[in-house]
C-alpha positions in Angstrom: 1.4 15.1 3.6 3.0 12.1 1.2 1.2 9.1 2.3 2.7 5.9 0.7 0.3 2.7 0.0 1.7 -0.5 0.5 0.0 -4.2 -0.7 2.4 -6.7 0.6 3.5 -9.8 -1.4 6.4 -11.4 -1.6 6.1 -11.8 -5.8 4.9 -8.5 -6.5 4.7 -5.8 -3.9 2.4 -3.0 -5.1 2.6 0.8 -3.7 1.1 3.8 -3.8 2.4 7.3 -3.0 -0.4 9.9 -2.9 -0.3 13.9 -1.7 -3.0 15.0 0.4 -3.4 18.3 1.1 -6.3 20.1 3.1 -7.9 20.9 -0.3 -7.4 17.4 -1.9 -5.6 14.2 -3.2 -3.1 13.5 -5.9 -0.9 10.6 -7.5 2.8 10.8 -6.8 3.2 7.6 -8.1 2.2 4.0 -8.2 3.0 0.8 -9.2 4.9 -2.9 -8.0 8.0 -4.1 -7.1 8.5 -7.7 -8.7 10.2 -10.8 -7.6 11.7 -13.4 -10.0 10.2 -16.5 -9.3 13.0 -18.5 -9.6 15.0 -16.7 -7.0 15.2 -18.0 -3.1 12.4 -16.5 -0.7 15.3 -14.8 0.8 17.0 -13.3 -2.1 13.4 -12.1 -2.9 12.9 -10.6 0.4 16.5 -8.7 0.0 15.0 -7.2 -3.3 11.9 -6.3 -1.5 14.0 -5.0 1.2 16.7 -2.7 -1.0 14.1 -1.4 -3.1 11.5 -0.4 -0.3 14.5 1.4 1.0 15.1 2.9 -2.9 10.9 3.5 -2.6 11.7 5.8 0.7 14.2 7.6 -0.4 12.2 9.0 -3.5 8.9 9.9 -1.8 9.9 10.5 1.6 6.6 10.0 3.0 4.8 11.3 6.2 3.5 7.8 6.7 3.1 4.6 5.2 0.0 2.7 5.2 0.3 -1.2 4.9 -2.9 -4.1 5.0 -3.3 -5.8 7.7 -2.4 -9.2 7.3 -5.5 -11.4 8.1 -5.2 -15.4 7.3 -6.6 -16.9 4.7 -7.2 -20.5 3.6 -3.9 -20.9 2.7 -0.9 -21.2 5.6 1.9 -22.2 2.3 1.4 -18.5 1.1 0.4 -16.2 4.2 3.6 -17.4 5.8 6.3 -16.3 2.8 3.7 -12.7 2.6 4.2 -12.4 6.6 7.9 -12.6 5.9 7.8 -9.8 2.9 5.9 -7.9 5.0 8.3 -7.9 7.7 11.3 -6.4 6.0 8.5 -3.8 4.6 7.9 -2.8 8.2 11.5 -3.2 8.8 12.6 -0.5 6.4 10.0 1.6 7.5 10.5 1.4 11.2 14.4 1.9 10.8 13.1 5.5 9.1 11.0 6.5 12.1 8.1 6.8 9.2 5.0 6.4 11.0 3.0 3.1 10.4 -1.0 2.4 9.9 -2.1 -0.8 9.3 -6.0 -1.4 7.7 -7.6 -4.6 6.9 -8.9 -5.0 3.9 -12.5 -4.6 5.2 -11.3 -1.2 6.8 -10.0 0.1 3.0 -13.3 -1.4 1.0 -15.2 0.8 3.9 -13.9 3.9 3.8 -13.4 3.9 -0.2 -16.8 2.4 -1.5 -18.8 2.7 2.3 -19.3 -0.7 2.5 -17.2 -3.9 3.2 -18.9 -6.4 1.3 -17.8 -4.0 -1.5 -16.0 -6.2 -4.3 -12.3 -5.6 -6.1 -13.9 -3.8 -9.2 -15.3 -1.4 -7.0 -13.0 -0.5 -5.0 -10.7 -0.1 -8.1 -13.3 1.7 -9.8 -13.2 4.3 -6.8 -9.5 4.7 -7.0 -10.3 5.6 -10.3 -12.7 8.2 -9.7 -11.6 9.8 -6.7 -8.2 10.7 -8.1 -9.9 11.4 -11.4 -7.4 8.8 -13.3 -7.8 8.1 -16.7 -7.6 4.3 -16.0 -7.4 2.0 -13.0 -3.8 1.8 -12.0 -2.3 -1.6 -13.0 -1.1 -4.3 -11.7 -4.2 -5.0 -9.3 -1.1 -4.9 -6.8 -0.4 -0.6 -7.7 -4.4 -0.4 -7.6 -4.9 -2.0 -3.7 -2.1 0.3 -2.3 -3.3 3.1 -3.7 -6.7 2.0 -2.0 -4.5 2.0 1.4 -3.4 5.3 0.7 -6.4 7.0 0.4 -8.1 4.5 3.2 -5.5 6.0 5.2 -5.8 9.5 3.9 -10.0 9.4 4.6 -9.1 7.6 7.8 -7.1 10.1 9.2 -7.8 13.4 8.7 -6.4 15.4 11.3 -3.3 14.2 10.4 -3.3 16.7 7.4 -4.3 19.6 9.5 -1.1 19.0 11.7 1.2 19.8 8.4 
């Protein structure tokens, strides 16, 4: 089962595509789609939209597992990532590629077993439960790897299905 990680943004989009298997997990692939800064929010959601759709077509997953918005302090910023994510979940729904959705608490849960864990611990578990050499870069890659596998612990009788 390819389960593809997704930490929406609408400057830097990081993913995640990981294959779990009954016996295991392993990288496909990781790392973060990028906006220019000086383009329109609208050009830069087309970019995020085409290459999503270029990010589908490689890995084919069995799912894709996105966070949750949740609002933060700042309205300016959660409104342009709402947008992002939108034409992420548009490009995925037009697939038929099934769609789980995990706060942030949900993901520091299942990967470090609590959710007051921090970022360096959670990225330090990436690290160690796919036995990588380093923590995937940017932060964006390493918190939609951190879906993945959230989804991948999350559910397992999804795996047993394949």
């Amino acid at each position: 089962m390819v389960i593809l990680g997704i930490d929406p943004g609408y400057g830097i989009v990081g993913f995640g595509a990981l294959d779990k298997q009954p016996n295991g997990i392993k990288v496909i692939d990781y790392g973060a789609i990028s906006t220019p800064k000086e383009n329109t929010l609208n050009e830069r959601l087309a970019i995020i939209y085409d290459s999503m759709n270029i990010l589908l077509d490689k890995f084919s997953p069995d799912a894709v597992s996105i966070e949750k918005l949740y609002w933060g302090r700042n309205i300016t910023t959660a409104i342009p990532v709402a947008e992002a994510r939108g034409v992420i979940l548009l490009a995925v729904q037009q697939r038929g590629i099934p769609i789980y959705e995990y706060t942030p608490l949900q993901v520091k849960s299942a990967l470090v077993g609590t959710a007051k864990a921090d970022k360096h611990q959670v990225q330090f578990m990436v690290k160690t439960l796919l036995g990588l050499q380093k923590i995937p870069r940017p932060d964006d890659a390493a918190d939609a790897v951190a879906m993945a596998i959230c989804h991948s612990q999350t559910n397992q009788k999804l795996v047993a299905k394949k």
